[in-house]
N, C-alpha and C positions, 0 to 999 in steps of 0.2 A: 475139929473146927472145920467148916462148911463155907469153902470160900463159891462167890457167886463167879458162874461162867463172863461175865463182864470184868470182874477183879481179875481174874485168871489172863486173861487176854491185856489186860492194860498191861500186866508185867511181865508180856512176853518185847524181849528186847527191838529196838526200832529195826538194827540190819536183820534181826531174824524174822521181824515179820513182814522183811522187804524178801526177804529172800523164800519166804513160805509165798506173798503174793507172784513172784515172777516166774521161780522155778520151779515150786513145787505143784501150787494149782492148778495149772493150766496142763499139767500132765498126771495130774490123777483125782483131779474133781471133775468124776466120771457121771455122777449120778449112784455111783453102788458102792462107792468106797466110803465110810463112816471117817470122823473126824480122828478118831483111837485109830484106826487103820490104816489112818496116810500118815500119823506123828509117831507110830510103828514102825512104819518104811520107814522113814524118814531117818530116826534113829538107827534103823541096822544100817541104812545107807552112809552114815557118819560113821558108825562102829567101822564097816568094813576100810572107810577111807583113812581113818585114824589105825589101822593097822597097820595100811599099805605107812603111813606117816612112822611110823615104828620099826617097819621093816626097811623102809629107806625113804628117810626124809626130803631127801633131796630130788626123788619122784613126788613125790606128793606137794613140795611146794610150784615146782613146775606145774603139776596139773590142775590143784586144788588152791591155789596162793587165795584166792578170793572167799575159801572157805573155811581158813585155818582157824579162825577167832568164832565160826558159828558152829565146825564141827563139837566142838568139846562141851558145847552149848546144850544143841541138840542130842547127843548121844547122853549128853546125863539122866538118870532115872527118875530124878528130883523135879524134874522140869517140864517132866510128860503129859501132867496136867495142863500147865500153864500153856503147853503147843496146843494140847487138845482144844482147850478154850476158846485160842485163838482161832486156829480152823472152824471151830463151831461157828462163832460169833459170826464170819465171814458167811457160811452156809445160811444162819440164821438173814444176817442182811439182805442175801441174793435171793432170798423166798418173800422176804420182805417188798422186794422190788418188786414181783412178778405183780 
């Protein structure tokens, strides 16, 4: 089944795509980074934070407390789409604008 890049985006979750517009674009919608390639990062960046969250939680709620409910989000494999989407849909908008 063939979901459209619009369905994909509507059910990526509000903090996460509060937090894809404030932290993640503005440091890698470069121009060369494909929408698969920043929700890539994006993912190992949660993988590696949810480690440090494993190895010692009690560092990782100190440094990450605002991202404890979006890492597990993000790092799932399930959901790589729906980030893609979203990132697109944005990309798509900003061209839209021009």
């Amino acid at each position: 089944m063939n979901i459209s890049q619009d369905a994909l985006a509507e059910m990526c979750p509000p903090e996460v795509g509060e937090y894809i517009d404030e932290k993640i674009l503005p440091e890698y919608a470069n121009g060369k980074n494909t929408a698969k390639m920043i929700a890539n990062s994006m993912a190992q960046d949660a993988l590696e934070r949810l480690n440090l969250k494993h190895e010692n939680h009690i560092e990782y709620y100190k440094l990450y407390s605002d991202l404890a409910l979006i890492d597990p989000y993000i790092s799932a494999k399930v959901n790589r789409c729906i980030l893609v989407g979203y990132i697109q849909t944005i990309f798509d908008e900003w061209e839209n604008e021009c």
